[in-house]
Structure formats: C-alpha cells, structure tokens
PDB file of the backbone (N, CA, C, O) and the ligand in Angstrom, with CONECT records:
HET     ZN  A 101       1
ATOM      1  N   UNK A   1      12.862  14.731 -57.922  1.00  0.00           N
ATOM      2  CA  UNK A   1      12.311  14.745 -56.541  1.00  0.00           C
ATOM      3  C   UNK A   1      13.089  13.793 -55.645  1.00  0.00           C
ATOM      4  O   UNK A   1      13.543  12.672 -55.874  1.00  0.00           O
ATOM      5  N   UNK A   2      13.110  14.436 -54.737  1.00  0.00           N
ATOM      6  CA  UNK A   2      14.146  13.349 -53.186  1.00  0.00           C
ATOM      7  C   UNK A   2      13.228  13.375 -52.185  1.00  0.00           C
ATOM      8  O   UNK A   2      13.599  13.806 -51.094  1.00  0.00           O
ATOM      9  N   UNK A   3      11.783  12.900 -52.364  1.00  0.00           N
ATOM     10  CA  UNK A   3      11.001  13.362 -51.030  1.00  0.00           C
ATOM     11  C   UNK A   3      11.469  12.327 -50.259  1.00  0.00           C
ATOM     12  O   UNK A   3      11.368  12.638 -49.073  1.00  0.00           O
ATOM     13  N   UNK A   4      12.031  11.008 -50.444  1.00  0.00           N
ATOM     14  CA  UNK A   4      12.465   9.798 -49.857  1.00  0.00           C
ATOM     15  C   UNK A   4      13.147  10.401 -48.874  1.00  0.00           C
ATOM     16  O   UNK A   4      12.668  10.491 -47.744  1.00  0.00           O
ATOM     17  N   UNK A   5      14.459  10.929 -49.221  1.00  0.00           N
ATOM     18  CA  UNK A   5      15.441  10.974 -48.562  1.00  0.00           C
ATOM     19  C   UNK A   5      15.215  12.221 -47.682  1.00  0.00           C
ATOM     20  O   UNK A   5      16.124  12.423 -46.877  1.00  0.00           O
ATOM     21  N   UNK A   6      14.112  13.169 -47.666  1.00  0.00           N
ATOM     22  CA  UNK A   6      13.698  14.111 -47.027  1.00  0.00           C
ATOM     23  C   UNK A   6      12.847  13.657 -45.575  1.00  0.00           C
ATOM     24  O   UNK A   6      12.775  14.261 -44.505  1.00  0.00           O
ATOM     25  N   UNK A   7      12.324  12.525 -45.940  1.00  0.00           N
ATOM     26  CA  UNK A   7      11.580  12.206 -45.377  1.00  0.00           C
ATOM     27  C   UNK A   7      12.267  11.186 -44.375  1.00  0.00           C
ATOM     28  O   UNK A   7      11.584  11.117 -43.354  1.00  0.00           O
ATOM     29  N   UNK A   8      13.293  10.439 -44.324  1.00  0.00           N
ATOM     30  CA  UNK A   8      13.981   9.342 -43.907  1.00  0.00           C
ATOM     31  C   UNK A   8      14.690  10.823 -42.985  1.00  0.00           C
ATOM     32  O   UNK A   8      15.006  10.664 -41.806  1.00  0.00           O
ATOM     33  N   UNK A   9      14.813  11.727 -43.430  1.00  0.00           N
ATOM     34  CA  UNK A   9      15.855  12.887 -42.755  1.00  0.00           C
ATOM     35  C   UNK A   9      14.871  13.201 -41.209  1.00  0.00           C
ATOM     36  O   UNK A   9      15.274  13.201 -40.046  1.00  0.00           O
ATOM     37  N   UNK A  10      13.502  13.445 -41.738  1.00  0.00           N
ATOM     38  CA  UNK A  10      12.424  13.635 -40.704  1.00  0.00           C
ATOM     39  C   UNK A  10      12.611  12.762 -39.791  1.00  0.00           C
ATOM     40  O   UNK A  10      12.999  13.145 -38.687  1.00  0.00           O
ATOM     41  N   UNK A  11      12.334  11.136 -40.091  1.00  0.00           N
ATOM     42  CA  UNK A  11      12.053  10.253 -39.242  1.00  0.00           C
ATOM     43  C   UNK A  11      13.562  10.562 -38.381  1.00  0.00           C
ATOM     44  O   UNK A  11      13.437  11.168 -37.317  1.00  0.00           O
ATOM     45  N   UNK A  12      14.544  10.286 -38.682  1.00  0.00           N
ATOM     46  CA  UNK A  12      15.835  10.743 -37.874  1.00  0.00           C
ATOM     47  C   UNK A  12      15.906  11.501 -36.579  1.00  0.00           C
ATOM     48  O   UNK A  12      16.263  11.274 -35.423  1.00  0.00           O
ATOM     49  N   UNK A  13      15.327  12.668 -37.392  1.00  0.00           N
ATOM     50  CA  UNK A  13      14.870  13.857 -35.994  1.00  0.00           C
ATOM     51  C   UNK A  13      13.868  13.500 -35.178  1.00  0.00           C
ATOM     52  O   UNK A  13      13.851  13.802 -33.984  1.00  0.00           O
ATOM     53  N   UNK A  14      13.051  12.897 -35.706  1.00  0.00           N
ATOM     54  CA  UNK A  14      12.140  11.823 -34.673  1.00  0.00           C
ATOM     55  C   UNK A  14      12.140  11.177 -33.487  1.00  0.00           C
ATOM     56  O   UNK A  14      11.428  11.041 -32.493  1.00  0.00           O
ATOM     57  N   UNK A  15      13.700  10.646 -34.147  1.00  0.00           N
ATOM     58  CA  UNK A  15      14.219   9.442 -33.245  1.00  0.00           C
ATOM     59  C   UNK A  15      15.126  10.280 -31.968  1.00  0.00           C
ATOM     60  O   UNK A  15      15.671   9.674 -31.046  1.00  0.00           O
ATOM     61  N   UNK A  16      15.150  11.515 -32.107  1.00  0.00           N
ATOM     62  CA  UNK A  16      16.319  11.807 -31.255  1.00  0.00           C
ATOM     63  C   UNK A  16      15.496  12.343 -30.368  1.00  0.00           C
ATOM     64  O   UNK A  16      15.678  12.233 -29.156  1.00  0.00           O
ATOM     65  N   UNK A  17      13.974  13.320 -31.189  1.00  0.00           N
ATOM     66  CA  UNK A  17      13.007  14.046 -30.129  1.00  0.00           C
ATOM     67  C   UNK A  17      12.302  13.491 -29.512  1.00  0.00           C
ATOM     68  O   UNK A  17      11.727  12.498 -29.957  1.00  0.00           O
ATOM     69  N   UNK A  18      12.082  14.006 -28.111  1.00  0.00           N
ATOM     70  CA  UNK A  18      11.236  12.957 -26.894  1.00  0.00           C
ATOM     71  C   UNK A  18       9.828  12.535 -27.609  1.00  0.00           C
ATOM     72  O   UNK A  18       9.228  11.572 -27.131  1.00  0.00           O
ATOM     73  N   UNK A  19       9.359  13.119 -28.571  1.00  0.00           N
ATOM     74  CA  UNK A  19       7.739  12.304 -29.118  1.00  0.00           C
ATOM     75  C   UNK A  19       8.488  11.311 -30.536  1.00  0.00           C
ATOM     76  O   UNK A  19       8.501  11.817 -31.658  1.00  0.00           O
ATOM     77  N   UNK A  20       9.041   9.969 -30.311  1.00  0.00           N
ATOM     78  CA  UNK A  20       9.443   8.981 -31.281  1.00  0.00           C
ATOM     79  C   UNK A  20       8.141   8.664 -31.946  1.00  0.00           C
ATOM     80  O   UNK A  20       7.084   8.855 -31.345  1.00  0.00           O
ATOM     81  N   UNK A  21       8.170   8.266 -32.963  1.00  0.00           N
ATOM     82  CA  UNK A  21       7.037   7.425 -33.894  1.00  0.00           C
ATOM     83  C   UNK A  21       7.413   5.960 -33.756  1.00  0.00           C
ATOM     84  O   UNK A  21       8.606   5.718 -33.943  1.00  0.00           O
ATOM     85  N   UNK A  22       6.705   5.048 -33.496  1.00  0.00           N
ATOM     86  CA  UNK A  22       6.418   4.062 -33.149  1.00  0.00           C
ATOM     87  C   UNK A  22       6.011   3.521 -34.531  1.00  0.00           C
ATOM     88  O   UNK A  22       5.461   4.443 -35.134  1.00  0.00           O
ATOM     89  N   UNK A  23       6.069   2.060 -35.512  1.00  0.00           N
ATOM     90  CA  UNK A  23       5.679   1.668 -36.435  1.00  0.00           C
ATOM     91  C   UNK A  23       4.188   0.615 -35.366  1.00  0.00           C
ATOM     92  O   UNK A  23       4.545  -0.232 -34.547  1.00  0.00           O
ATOM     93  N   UNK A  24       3.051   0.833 -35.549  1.00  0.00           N
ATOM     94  CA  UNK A  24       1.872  -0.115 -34.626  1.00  0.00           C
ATOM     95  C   UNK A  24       1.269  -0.715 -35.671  1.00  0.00           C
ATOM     96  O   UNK A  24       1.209  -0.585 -36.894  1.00  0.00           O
ATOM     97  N   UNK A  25       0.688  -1.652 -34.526  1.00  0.00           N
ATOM     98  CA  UNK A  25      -0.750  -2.055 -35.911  1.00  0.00           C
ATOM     99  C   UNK A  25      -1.773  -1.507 -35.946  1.00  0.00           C
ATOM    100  O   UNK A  25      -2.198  -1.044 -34.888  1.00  0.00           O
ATOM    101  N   UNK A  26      -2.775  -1.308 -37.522  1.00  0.00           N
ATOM    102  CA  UNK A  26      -3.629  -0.352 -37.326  1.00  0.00           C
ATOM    103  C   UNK A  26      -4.986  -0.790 -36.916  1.00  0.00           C
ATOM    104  O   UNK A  26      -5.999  -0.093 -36.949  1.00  0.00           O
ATOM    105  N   UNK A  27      -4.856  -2.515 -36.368  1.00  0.00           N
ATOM    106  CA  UNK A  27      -6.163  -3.179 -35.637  1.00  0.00           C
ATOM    107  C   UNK A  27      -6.057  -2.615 -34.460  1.00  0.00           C
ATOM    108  O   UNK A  27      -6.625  -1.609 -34.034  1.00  0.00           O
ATOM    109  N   UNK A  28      -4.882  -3.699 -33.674  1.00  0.00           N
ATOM    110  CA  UNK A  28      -4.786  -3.489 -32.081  1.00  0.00           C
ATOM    111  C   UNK A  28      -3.497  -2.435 -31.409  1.00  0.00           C
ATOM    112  O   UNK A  28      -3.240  -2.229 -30.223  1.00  0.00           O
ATOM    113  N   UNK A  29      -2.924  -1.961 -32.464  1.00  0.00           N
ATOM    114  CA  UNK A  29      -2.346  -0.669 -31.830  1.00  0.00           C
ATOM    115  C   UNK A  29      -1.002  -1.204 -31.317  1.00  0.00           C
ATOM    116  O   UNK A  29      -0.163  -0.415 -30.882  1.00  0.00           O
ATOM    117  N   UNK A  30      -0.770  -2.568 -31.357  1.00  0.00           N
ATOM    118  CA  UNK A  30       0.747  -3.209 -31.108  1.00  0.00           C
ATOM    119  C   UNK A  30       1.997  -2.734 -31.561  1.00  0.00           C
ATOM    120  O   UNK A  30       2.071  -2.486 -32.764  1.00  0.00           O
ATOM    121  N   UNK A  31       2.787  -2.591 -31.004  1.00  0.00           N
ATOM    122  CA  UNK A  31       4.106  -2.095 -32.245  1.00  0.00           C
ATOM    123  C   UNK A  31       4.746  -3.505 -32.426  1.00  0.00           C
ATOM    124  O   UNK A  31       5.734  -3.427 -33.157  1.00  0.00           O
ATOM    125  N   UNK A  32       4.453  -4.949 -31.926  1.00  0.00           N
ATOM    126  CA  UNK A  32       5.098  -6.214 -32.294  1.00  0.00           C
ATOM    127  C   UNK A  32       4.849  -6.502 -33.739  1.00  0.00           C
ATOM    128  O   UNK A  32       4.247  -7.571 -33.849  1.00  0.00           O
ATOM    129  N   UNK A  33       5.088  -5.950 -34.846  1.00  0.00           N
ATOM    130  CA  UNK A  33       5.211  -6.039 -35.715  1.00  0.00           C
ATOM    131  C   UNK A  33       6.250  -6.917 -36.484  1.00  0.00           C
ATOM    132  O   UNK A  33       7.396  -6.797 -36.051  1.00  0.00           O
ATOM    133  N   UNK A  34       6.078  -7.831 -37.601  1.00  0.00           N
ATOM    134  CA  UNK A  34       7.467  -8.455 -38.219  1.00  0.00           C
ATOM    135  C   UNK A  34       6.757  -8.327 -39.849  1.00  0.00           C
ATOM    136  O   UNK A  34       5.793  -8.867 -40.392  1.00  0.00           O
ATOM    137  N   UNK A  35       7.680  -7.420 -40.238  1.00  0.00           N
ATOM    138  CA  UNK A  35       8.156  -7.534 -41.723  1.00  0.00           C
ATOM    139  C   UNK A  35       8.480  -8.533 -42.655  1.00  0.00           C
ATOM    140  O   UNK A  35       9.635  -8.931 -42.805  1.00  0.00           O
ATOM    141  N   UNK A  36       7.488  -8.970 -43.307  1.00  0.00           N
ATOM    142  CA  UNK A  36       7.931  -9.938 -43.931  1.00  0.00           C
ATOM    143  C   UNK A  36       8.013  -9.389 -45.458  1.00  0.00           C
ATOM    144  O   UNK A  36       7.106  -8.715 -45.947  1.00  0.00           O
ATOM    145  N   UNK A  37       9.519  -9.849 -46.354  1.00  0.00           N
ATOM    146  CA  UNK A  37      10.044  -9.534 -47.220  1.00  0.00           C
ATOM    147  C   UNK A  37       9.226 -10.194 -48.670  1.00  0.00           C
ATOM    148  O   UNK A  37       9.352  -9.836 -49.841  1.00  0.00           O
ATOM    149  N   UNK A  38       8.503 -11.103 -48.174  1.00  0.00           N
ATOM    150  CA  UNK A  38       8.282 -12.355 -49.081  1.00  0.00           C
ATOM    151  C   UNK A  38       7.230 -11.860 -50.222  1.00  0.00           C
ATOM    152  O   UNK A  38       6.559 -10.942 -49.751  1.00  0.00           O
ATOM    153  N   UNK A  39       6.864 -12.155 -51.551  1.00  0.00           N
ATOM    154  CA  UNK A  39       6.285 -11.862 -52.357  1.00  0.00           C
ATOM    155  C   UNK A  39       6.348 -10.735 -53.192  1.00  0.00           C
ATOM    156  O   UNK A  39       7.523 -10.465 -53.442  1.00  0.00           O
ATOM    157  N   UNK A  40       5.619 -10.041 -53.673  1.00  0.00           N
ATOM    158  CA  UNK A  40       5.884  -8.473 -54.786  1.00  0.00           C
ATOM    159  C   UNK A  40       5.959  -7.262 -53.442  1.00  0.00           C
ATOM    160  O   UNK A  40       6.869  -6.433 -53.427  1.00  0.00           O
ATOM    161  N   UNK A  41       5.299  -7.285 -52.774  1.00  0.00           N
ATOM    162  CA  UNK A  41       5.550  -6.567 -51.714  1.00  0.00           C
ATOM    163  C   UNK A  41       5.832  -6.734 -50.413  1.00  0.00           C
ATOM    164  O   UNK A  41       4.876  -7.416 -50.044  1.00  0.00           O
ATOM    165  N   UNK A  42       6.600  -6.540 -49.356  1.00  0.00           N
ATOM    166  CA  UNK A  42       6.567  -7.092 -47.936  1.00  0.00           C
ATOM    167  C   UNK A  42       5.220  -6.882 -47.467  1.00  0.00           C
ATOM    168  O   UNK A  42       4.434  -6.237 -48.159  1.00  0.00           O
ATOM    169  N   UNK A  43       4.786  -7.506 -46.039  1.00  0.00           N
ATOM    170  CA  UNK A  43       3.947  -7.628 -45.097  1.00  0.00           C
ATOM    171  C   UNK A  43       4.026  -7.541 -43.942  1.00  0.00           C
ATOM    172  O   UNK A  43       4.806  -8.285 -43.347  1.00  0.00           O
ATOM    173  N   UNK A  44       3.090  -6.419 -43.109  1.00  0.00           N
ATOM    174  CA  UNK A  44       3.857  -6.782 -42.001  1.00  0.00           C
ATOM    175  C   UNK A  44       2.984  -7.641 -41.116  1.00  0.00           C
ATOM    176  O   UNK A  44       1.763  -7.497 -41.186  1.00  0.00           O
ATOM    177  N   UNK A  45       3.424  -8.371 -40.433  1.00  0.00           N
ATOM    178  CA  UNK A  45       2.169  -9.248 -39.506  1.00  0.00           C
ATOM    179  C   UNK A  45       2.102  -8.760 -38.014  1.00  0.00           C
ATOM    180  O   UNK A  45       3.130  -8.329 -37.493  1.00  0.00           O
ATOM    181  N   UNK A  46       1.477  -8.789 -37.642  1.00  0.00           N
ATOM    182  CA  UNK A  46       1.398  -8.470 -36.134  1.00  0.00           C
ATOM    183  C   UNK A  46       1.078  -9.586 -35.404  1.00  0.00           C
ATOM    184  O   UNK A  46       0.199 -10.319 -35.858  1.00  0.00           O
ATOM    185  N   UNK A  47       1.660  -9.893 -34.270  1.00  0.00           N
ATOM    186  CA  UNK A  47       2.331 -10.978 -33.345  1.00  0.00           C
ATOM    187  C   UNK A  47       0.976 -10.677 -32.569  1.00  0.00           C
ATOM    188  O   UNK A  47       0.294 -11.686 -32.386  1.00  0.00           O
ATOM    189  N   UNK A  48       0.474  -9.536 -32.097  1.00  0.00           N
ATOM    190  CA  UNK A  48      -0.999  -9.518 -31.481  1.00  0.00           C
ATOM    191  C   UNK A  48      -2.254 -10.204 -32.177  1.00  0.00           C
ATOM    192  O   UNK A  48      -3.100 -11.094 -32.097  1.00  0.00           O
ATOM    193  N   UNK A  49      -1.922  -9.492 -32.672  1.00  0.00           N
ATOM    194  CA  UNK A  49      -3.914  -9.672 -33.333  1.00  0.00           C
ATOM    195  C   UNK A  49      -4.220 -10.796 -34.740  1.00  0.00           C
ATOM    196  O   UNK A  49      -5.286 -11.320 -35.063  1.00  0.00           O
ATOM    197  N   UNK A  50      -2.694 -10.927 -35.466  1.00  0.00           N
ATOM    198  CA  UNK A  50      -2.907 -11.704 -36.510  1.00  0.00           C
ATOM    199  C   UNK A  50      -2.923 -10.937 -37.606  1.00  0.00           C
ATOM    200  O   UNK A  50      -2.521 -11.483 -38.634  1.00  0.00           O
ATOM    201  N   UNK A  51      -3.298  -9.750 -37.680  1.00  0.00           N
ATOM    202  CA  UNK A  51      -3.227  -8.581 -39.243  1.00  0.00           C
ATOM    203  C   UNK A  51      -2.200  -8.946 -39.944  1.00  0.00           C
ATOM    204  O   UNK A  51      -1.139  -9.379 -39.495  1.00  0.00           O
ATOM    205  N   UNK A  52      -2.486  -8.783 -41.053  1.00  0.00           N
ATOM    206  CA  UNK A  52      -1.414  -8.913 -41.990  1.00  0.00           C
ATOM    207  C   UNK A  52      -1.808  -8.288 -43.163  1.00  0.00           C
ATOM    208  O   UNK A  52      -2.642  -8.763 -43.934  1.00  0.00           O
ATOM    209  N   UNK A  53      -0.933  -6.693 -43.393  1.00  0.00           N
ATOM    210  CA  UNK A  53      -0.892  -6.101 -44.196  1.00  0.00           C
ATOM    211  C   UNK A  53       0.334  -5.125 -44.819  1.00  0.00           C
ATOM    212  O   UNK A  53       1.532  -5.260 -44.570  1.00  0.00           O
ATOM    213  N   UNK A  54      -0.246  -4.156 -45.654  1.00  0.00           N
ATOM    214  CA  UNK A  54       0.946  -3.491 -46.301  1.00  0.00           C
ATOM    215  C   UNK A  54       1.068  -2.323 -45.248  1.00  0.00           C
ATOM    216  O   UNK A  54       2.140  -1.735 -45.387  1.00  0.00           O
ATOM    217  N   UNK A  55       0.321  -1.841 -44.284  1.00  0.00           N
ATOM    218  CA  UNK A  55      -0.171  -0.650 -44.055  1.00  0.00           C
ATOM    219  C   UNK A  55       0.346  -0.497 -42.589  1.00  0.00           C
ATOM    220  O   UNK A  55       0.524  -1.598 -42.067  1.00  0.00           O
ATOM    221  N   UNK A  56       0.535   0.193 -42.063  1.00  0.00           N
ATOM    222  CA  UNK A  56       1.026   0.202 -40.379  1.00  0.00           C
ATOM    223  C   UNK A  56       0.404   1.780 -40.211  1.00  0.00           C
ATOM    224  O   UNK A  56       0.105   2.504 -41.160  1.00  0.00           O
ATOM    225  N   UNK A  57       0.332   1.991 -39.356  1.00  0.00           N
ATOM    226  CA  UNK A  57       0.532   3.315 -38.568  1.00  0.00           C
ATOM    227  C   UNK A  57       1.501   4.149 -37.877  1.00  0.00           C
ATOM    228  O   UNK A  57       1.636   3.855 -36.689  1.00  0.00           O
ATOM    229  N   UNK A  58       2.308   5.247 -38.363  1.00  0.00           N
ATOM    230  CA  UNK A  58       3.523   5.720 -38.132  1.00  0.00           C
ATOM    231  C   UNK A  58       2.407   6.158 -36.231  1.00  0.00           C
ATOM    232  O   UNK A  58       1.363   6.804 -36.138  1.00  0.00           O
ATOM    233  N   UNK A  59       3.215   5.488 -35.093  1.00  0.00           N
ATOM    234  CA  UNK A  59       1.970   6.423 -33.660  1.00  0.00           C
ATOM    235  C   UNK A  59       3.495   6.954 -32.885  1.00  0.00           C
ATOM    236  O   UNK A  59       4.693   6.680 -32.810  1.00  0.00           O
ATOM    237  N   UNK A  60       2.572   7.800 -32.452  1.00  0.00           N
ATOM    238  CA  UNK A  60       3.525   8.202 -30.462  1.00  0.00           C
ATOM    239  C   UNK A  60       3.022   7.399 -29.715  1.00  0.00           C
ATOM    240  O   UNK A  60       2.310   6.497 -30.157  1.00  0.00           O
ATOM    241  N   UNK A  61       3.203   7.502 -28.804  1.00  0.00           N
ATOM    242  CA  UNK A  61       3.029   6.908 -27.469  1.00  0.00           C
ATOM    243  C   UNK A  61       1.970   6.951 -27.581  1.00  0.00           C
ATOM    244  O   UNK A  61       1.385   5.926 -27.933  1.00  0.00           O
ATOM    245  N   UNK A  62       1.165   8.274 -27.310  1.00  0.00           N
ATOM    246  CA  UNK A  62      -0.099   8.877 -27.089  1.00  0.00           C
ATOM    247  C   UNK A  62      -1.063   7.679 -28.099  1.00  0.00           C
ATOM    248  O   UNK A  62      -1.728   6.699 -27.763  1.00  0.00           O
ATOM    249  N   UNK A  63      -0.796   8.237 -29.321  1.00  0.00           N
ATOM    250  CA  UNK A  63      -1.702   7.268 -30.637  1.00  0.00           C
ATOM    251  C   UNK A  63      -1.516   5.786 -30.535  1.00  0.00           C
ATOM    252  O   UNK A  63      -2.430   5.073 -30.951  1.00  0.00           O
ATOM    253  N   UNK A  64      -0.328   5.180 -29.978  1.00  0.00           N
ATOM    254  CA  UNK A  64      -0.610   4.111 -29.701  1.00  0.00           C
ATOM    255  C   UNK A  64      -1.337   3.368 -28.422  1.00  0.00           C
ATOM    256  O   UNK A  64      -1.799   2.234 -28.545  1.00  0.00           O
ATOM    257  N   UNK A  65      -1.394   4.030 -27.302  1.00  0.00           N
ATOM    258  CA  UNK A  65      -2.093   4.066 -26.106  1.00  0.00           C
ATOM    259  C   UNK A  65      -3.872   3.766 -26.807  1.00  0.00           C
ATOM    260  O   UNK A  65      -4.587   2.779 -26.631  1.00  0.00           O
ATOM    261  N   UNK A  66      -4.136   4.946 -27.558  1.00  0.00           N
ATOM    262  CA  UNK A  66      -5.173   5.403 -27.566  1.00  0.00           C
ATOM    263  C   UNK A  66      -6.170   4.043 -28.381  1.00  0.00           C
ATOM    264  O   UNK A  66      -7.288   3.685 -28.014  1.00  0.00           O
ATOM    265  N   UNK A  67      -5.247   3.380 -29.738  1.00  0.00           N
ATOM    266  CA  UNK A  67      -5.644   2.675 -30.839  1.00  0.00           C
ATOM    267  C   UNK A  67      -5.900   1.116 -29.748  1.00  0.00           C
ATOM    268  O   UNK A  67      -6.824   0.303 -29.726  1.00  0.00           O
ATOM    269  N   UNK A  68      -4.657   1.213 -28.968  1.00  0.00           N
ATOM    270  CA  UNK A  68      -4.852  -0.203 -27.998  1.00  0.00           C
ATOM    271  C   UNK A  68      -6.324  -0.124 -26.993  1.00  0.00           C
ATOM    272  O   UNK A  68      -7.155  -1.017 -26.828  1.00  0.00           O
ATOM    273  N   UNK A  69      -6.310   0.891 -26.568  1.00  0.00           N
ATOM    274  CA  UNK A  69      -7.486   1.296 -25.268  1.00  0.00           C
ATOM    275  C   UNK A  69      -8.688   0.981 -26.397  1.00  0.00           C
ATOM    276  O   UNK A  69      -9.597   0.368 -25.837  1.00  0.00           O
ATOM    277  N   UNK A  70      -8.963   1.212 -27.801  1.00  0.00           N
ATOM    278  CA  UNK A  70     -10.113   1.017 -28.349  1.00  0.00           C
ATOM    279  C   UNK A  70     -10.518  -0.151 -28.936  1.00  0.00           C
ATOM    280  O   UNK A  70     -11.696  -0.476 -29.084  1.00  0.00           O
ATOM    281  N   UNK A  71      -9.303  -0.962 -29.364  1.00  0.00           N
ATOM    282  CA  UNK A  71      -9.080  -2.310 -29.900  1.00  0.00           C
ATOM    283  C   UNK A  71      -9.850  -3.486 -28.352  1.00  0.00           C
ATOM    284  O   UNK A  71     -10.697  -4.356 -28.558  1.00  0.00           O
ATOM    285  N   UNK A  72      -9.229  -3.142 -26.876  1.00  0.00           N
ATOM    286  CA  UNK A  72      -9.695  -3.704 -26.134  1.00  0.00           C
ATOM    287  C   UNK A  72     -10.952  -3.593 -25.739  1.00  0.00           C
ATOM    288  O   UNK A  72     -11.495  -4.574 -25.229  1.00  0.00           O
ATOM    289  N   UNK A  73     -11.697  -2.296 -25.910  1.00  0.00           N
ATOM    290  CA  UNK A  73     -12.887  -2.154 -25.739  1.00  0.00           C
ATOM    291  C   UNK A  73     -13.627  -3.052 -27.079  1.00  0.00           C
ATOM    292  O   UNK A  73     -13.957  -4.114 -26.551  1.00  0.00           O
ATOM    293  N   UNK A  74     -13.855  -3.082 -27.912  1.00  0.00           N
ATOM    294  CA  UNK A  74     -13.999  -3.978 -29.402  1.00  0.00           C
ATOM    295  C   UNK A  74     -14.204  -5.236 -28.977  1.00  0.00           C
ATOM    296  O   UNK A  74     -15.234  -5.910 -28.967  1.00  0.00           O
ATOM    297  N   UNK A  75     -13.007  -5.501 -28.596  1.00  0.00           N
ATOM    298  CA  UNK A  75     -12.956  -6.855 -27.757  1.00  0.00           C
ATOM    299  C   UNK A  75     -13.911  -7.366 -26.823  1.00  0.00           C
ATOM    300  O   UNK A  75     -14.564  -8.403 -26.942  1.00  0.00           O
ATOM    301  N   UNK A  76     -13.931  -6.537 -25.876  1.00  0.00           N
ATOM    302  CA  UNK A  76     -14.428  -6.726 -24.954  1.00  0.00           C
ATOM    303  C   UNK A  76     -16.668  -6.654 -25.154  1.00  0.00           C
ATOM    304  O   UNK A  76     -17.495  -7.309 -24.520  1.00  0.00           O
ATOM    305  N   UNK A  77     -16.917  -5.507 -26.356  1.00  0.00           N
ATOM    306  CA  UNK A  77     -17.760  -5.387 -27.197  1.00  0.00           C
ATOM    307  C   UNK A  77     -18.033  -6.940 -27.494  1.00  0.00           C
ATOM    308  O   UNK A  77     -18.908  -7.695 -27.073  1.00  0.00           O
ATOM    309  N   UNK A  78     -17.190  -7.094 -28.187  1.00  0.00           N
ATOM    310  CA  UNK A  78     -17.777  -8.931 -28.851  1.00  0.00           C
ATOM    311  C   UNK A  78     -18.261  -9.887 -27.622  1.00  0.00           C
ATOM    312  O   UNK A  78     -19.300 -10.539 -27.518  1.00  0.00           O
ATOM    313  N   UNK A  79     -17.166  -9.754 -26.728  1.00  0.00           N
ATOM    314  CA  UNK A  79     -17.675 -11.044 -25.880  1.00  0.00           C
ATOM    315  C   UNK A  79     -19.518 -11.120 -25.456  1.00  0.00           C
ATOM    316  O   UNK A  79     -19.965 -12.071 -24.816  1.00  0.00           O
TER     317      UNK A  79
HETATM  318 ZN    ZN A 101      -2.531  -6.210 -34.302  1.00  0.00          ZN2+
END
C-alpha cells in the first residue's frame, strides 16, 4: 500500500486549487499552529488558545471561519 504518497499527491492539488486546506486548531479554529518535534510523537500547539495536541483539522477557509465564529461565541458564553 502507498496510501501516503497518494495522499501527499491530493494535498498538492489542493494547494494549487482555489479551496486550499488550511492545517487549524480544533478548539479555536486558528491556523497559528507550531509543531513541535519533541517526544514519541510531535505536538502541535496553538499560539491562540493554548491546545496542545496530536490532532489538527485539515479546514478551508469556509471551516475555518466557521470553527473560529463558534469558539468566540463559547467564549463569550463563559464570560
Ligand atoms: Zn487554538
């Protein structure tokens, strides 16, 4: 199986078609994301909200708009 390299082929065409995938966070919908290499698996942290996990959300525009607009309402919920 090569689904890797099938799949790295996808993201490619991604990048060239007007709807890109965005790597976000799956709290606040940020794409400020940093990868960290460190331990058995990387992490990624998000510069927004503080998350720190294995997990991201491949978004468009659209999905990331949408995850931020609900994260602020949440927010705004708590106060
Ligand atoms: Zn975040």
């Amino acid at each position: 199986m090569n689904n890797e390299e099938a799949e790295a082929e996808d993201f490619m065409d991604d990048i060239s078609a007007e709807e890109k995938l965005i790597e976000v966070c799956p709290i606040c919908g940020s794409p400020e994301l940093y990868f960290e290499a460190g331990g058995v698996e990387g992490l990624y942290h998000c510069k927004h909200c503080g998350y720190i996990g294995a997990f991201v959300i491949d978004a468009n525009k659209e999905m990331m708009d949408l995850i931020q607009k609900e994260y602020n309402a949440s927010v705004r919920d708590a106060e």
